[in-house]
C-alpha positions as a Markdown table, in Angstrom:
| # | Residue | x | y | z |
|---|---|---|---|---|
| 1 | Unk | -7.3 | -17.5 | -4.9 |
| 2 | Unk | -6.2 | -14.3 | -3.6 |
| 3 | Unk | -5.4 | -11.2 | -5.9 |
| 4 | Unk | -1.5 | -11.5 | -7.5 |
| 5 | Unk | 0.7 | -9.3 | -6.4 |
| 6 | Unk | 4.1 | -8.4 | -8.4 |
| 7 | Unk | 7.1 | -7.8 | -6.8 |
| 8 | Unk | 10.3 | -5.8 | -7.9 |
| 9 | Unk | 13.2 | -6.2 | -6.5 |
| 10 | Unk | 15.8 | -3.8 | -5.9 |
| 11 | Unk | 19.2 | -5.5 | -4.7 |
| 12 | Unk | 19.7 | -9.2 | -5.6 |
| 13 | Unk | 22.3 | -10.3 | -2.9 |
| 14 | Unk | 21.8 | -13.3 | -0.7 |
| 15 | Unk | 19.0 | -12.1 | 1.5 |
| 16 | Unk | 17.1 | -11.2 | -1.5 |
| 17 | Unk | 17.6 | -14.9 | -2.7 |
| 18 | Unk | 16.2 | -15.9 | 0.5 |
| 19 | Unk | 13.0 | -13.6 | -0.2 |
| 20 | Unk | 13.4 | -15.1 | -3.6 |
| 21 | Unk | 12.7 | -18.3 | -2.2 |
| 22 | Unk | 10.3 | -17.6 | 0.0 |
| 23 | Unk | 7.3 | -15.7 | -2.3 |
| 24 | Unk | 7.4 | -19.2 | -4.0 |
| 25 | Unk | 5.3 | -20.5 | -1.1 |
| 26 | Unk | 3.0 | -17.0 | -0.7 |
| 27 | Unk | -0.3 | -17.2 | -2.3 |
| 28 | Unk | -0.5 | -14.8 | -5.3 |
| 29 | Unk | 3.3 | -13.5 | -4.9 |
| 30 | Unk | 4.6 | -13.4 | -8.7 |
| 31 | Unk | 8.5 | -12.6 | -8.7 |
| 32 | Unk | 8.2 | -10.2 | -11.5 |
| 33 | Unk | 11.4 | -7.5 | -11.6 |
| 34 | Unk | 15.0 | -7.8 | -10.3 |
| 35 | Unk | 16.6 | -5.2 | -10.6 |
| 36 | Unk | 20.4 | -4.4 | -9.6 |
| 37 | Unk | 23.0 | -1.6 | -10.9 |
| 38 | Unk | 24.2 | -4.0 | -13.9 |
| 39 | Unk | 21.6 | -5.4 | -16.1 |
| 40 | Unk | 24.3 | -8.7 | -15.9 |
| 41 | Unk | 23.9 | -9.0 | -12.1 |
| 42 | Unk | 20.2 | -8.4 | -13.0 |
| 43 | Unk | 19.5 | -11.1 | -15.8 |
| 44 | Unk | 21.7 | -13.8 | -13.5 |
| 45 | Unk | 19.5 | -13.2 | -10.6 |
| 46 | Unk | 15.8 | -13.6 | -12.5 |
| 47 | Unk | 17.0 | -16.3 | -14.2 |
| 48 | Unk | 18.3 | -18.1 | -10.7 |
| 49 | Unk | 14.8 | -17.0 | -9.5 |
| 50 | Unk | 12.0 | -17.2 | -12.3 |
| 51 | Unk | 11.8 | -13.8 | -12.4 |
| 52 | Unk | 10.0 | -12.6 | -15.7 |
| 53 | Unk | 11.9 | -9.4 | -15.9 |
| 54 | Unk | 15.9 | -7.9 | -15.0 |
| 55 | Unk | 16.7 | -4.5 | -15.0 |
| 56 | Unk | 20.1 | -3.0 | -14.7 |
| 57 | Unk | 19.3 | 0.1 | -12.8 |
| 58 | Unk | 16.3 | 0.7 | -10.3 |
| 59 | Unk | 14.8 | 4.1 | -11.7 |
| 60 | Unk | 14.3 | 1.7 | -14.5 |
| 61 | Unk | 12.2 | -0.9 | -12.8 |
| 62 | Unk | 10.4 | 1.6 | -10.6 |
| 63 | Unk | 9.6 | 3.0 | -14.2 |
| 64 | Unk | 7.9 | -0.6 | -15.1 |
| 65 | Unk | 3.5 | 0.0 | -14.1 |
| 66 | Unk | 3.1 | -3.9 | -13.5 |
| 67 | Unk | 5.4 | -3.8 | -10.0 |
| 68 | Unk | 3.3 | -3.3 | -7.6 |
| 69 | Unk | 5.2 | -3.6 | -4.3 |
| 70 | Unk | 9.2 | -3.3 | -3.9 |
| 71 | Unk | 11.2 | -5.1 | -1.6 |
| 72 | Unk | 14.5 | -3.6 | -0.7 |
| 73 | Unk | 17.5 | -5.6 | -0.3 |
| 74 | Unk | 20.3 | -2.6 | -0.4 |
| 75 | Unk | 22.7 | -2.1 | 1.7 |
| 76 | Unk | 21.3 | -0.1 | 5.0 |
| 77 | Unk | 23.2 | 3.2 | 4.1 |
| 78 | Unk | 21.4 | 3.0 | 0.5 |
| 79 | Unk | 18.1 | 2.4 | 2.3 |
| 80 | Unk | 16.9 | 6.7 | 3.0 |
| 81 | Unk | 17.8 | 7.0 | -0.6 |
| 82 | Unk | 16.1 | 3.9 | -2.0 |
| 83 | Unk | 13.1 | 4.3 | 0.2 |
| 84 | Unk | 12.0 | 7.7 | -1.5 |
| 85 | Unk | 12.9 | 6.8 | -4.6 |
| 86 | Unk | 10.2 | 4.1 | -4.5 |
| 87 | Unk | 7.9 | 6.2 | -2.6 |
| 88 | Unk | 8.3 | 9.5 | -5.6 |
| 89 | Unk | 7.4 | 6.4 | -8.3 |
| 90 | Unk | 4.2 | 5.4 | -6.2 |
| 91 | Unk | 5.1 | 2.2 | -5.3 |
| 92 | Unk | 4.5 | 0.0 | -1.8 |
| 93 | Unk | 7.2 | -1.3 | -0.4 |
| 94 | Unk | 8.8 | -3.7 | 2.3 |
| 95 | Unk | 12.3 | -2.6 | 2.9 |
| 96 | Unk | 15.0 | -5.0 | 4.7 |
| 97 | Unk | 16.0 | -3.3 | 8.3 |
| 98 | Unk | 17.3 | -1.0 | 9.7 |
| 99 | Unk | 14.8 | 0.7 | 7.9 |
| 100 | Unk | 17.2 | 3.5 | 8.0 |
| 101 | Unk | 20.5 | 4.6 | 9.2 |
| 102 | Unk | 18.8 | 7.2 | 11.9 |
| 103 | Unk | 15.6 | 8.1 | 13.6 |
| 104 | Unk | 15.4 | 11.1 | 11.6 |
| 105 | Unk | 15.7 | 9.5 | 8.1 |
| 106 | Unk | 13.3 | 7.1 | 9.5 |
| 107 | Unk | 10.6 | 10.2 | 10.9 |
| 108 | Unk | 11.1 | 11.3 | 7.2 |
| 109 | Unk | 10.1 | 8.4 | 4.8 |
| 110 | Unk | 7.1 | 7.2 | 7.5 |
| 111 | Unk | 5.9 | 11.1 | 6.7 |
| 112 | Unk | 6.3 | 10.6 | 2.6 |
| 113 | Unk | 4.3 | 7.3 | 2.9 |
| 114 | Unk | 1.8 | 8.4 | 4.9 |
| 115 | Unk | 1.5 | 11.4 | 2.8 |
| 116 | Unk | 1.4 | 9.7 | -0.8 |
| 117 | Unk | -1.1 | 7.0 | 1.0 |
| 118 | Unk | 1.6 | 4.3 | -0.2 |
| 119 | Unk | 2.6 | 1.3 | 1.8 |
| 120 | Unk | 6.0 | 1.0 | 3.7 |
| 121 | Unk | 7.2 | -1.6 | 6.4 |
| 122 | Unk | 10.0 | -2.6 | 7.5 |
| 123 | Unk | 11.3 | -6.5 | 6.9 |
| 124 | Unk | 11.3 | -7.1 | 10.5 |
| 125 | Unk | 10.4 | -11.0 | 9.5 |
| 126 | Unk | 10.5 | -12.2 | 13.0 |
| 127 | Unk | 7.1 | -10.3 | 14.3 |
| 128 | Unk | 5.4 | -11.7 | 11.2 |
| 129 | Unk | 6.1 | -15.4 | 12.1 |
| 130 | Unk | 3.9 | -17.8 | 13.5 |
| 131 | Unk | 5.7 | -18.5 | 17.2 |
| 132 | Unk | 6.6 | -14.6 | 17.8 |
| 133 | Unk | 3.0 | -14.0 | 17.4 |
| 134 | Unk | 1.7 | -16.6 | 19.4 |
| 135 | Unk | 4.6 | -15.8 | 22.3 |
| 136 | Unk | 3.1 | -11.9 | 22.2 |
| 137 | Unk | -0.5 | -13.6 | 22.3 |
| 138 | Unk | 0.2 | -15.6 | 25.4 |
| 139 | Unk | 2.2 | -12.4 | 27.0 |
| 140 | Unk | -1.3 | -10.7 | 26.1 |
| 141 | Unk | -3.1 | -13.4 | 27.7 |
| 142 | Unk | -1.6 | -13.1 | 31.0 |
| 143 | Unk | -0.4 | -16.9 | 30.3 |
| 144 | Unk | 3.1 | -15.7 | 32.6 |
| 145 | Unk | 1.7 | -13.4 | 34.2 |
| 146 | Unk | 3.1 | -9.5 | 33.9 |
| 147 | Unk | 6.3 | -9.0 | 31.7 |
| 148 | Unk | 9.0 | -7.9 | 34.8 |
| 149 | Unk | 11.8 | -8.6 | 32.4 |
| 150 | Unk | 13.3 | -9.3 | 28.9 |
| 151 | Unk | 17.0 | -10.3 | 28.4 |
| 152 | Unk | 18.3 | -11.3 | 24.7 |
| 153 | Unk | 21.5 | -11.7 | 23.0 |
| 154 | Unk | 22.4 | -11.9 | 19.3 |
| 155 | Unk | 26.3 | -12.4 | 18.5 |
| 156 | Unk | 27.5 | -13.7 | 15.1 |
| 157 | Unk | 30.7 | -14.7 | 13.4 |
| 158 | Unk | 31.9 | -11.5 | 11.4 |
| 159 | Unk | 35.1 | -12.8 | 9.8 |
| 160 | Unk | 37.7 | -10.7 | 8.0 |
| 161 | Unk | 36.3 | -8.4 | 4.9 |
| 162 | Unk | 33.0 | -8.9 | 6.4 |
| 163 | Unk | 30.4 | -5.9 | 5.6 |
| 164 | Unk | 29.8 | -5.4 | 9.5 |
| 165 | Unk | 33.4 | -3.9 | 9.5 |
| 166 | Unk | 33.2 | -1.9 | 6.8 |
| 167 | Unk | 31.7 | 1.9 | 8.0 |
| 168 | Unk | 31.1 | 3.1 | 4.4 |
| 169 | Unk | 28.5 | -0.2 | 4.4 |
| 170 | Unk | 26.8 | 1.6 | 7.9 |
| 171 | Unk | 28.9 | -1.6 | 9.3 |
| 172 | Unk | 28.8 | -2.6 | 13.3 |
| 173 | Unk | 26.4 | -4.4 | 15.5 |
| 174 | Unk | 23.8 | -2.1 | 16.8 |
| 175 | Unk | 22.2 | -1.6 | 13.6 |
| 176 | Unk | 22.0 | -4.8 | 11.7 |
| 177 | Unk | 22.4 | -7.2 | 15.4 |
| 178 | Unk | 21.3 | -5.1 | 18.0 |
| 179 | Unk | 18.2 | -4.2 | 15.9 |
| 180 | Unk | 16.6 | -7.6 | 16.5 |
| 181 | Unk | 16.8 | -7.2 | 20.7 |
| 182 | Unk | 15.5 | -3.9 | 20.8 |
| 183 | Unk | 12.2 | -4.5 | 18.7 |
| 184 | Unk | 11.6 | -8.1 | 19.7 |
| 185 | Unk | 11.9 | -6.7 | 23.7 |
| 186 | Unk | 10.0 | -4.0 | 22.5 |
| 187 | Unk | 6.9 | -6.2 | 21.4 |
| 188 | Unk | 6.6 | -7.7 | 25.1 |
| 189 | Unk | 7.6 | -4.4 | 27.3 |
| 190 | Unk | 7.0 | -1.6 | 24.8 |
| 191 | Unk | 8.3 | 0.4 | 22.1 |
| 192 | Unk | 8.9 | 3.1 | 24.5 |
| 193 | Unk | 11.2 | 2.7 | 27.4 |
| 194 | Unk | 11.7 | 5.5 | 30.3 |
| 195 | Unk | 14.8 | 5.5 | 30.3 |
| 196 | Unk | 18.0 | 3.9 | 27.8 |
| 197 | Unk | 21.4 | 2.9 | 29.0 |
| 198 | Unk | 24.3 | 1.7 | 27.2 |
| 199 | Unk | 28.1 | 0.7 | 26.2 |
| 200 | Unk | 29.8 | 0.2 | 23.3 |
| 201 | Unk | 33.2 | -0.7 | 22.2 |
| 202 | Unk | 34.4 | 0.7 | 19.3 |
| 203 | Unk | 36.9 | -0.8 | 17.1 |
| 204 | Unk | 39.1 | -1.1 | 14.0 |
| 205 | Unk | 37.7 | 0.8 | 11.2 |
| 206 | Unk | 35.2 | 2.9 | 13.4 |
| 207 | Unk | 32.4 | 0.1 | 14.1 |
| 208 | Unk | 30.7 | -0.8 | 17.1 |
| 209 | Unk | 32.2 | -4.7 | 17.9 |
| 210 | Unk | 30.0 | -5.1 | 20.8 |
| 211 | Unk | 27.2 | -2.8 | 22.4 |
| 212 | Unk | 25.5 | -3.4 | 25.8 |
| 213 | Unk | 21.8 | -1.6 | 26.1 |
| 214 | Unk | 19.5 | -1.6 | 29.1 |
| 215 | Unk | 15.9 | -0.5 | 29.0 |
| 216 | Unk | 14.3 | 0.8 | 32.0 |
| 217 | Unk | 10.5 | 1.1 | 32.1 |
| 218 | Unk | 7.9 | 2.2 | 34.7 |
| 219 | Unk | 7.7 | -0.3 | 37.8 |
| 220 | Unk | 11.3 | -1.7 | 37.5 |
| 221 | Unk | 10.5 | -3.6 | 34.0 |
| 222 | Unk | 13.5 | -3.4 | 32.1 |
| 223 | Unk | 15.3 | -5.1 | 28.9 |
| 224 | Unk | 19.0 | -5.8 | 28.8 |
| 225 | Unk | 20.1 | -6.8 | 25.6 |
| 226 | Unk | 23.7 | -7.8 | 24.3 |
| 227 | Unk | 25.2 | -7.8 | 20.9 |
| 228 | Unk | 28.2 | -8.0 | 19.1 |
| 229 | Unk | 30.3 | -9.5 | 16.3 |
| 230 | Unk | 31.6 | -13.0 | 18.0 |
| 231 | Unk | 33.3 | -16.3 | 17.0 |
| 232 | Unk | 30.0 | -18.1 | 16.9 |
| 233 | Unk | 26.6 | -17.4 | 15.9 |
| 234 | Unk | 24.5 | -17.4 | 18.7 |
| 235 | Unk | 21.2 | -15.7 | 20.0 |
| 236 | Unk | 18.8 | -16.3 | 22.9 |
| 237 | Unk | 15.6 | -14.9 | 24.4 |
| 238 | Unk | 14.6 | -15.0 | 27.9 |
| 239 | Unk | 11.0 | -13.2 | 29.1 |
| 240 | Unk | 10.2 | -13.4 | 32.7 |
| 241 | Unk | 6.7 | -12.8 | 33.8 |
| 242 | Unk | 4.8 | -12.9 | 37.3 |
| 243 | Unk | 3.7 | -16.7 | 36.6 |
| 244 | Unk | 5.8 | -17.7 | 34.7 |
| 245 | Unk | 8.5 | -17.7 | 31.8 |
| 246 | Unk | 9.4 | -18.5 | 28.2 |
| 247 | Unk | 12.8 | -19.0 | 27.1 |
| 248 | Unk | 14.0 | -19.6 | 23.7 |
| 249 | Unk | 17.8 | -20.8 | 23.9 |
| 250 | Unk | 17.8 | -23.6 | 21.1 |
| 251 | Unk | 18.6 | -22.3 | 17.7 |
| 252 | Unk | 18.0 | -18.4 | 17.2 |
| 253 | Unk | 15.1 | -16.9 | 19.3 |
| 254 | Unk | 14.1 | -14.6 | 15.8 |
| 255 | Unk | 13.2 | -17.6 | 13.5 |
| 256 | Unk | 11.9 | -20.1 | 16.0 |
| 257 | Unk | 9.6 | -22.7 | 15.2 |
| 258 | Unk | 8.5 | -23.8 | 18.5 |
| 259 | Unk | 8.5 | -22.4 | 21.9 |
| 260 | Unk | 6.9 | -23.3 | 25.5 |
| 261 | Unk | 5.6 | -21.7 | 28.5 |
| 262 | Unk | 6.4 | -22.9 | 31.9 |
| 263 | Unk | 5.9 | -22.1 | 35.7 |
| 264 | Unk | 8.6 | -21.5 | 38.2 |
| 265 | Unk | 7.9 | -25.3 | 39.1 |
| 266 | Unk | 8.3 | -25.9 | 35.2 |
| 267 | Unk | 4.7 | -27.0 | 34.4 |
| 268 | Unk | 4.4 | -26.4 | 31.3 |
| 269 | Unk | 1.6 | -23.5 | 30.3 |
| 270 | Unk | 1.4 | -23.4 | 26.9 |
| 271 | Unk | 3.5 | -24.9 | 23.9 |
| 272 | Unk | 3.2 | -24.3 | 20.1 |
| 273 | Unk | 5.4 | -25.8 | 17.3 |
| 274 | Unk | 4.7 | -24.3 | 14.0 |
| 275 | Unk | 7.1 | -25.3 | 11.0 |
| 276 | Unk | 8.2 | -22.8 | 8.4 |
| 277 | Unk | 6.8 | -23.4 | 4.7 |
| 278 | Unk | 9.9 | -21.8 | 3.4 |
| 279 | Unk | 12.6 | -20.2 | 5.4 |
| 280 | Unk | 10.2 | -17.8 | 7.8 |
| 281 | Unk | 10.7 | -14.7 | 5.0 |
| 282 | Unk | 7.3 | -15.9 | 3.6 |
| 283 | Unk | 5.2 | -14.6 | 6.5 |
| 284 | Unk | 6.5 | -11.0 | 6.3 |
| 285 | Unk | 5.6 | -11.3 | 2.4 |
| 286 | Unk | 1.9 | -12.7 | 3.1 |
| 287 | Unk | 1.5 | -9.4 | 5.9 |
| 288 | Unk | 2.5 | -7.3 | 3.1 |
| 289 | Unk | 0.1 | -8.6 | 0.3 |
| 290 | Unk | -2.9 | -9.3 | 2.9 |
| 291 | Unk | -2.1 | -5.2 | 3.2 |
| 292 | Unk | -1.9 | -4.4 | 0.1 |
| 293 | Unk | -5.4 | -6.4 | -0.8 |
| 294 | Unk | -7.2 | -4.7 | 1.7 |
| 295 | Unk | -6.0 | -1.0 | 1.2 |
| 296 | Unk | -3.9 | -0.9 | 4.1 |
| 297 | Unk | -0.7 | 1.7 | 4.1 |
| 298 | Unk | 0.4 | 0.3 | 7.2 |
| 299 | Unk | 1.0 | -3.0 | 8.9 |
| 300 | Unk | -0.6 | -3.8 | 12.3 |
| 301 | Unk | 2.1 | -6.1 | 13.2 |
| 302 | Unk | 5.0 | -4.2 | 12.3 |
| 303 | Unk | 4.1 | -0.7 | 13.0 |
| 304 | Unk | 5.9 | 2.3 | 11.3 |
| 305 | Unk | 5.6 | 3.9 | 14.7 |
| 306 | Unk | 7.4 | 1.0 | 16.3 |
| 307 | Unk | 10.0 | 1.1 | 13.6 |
| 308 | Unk | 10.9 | 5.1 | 14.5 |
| 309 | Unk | 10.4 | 4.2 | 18.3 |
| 310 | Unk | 13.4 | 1.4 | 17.5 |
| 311 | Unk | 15.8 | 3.5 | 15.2 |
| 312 | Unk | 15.4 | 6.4 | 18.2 |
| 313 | Unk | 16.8 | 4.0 | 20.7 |
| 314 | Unk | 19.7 | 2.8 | 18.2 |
| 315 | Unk | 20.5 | 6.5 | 17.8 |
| 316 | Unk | 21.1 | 7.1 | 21.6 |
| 317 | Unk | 23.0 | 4.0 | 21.8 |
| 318 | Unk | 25.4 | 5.9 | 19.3 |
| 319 | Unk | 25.1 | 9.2 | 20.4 |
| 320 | Unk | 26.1 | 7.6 | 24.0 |
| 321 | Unk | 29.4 | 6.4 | 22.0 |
| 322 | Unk | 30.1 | 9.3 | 20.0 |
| 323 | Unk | 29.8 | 6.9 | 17.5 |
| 324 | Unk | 28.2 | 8.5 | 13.8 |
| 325 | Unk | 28.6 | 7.6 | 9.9 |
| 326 | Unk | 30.0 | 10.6 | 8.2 |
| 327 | Unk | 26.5 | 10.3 | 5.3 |
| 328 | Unk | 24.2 | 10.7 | 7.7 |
């Protein structure tokens, strides 16, 4: 059996009940600490859980020598903040994306890690699962040829009082939808793109409601990706290669369980189907323990440099729409 690993939680809202859930299923996970900014909120979530321990503040928990990784399940704007916090009490961590609110926040907590030889990644889940990772192996491969072109749109329904419209939250699109295009095109084009263009509207209370972003790379490659807060949850992924192509258009292209490779005839290349355990969170929590066992400070499948690379483009995106948060 491999080595236990405790966990600490820090934020106990609905995506950390979906880590929650997920660690039940990792080998060796052991939900150990939840800790929020009331011990009530605390205590109700590691009892809801089977955690063995609540805190009600997280200098507290951090304070605790059995945790030995923290996942971070803030808000984005608390993430800069939370991050060092973590990283000045010598724990690993996996923190929930946007890593941070900017590139340069970002720049800064990579350099802490990699200076306290402590482990950080960002939860970008989808690299970690089974069908992304075979979709980048076949891309590898050559199984459709050379990548010419990547298109992908994520649009969900933001009703009224939701946190995407709040700007004190770090609300809009680009950085909690718009995330998910640029690193997954990112992962079959590169991280780094010649060139970035892009449009954004703006609406009530100062957040992006829809962005537009185009990625130009060497040899006419490019990305377009769209995002925005819609009527209906929807996202779709479409790579185009020399051979061939892969298009994911049922369900949502970042927690897909099966995909398929076909010609321009539509013979099919290659085809995987690969079931969740959980709810796909588990694979970004085995990546972090497998780490973590073998003295890694870094993940190979979600690079810390491809995490800056992403937040960089975000922030020209914004910059290209005068569009800032007032705490950055």
């Amino acid at each position: 059996m491999n080595r236990e690993i405790r966990w600490g939680f820090m934020g106990t809202g609905r995506i950390a009940g979906c880590f929650a859930k997920a660690l039940t299923v990792a080998e060796g996970a052991v939900c150990y600490a939840a800790a929020s900014r009331t011990l009530e909120k605390g205590k109700s979530f590691a009892a809801e859980y089977g955690f063995a321990k609540a805190y009600g503040s997280y200098e507290e928990m951090l304070r605790d020598d059995a945790v030995d990784v923290v996942y971070i399940a803030t808000p984005v704007r608390e993430h800069y903040n939370n991050i060092k916090m973590c990283l000045e009490a010598g724990k690993h961590l996996l923190c929930e994306k946007a890593l941070t609110v900017n590139a340069a926040q970002a720049r800064q907590v990579v350099a802490l890690a990699r200076e306290k030889h402590l482990f950080l990644m960002e939860a970008m889940w989808t690299k970690c699962q089974p069908v992304f990772r075979r979709m980048r192996q076949w891309v590898e491969d050559g199984v459709i040829g050379e990548v010419q072109a990547v298109d992908i749109n994520f649009y969900t329904a933001a009703g009224k009082g939701h946190r995407l419209y709040r700007h004190e939250l770090a609300g809009g699109a680009l950085l909690d939808l718009g995330y998910y295009p640029v690193i997954c095109a990112g992962s079959f084009l590169g991280s780094r793109p010649k060139a970035v263009l892009s449009h954004s509207v703006i609406g009530k209370g100062n957040v992006d409601y829809l962005d537009s972003i185009i990625l130009e790379y060497e040899g006419g490659k490019f990305a377009h990706l769209l995002c925005g807060l819609g009527t209906k949850k929807t996202a779709s992924m479409y790579i185009l290669g020399t051979k061939g192509r892969i298009s994911l258009q049922d369900g949502l292209f970042f927690m897909a369980e099966r995909a398929q490779a076909v010609d321009f005839e539509d013979n099919v290349l290659a085809s995987c189907e690969e079931p969740f355990l959980m709810n796909g969170y588990e694979y970004e929590a085995m990546e972090v323990m497998d780490c973590i066992r073998e003295g890694k400070t870094e993940s190979a499948l979600v690079t810390l440099d491809d995490t800056v690379a992403g937040m960089e483009i975000l922030d020209r995106c914004r910059a290209d729409a005068g569009f800032y948060y007032e705490f950055e």
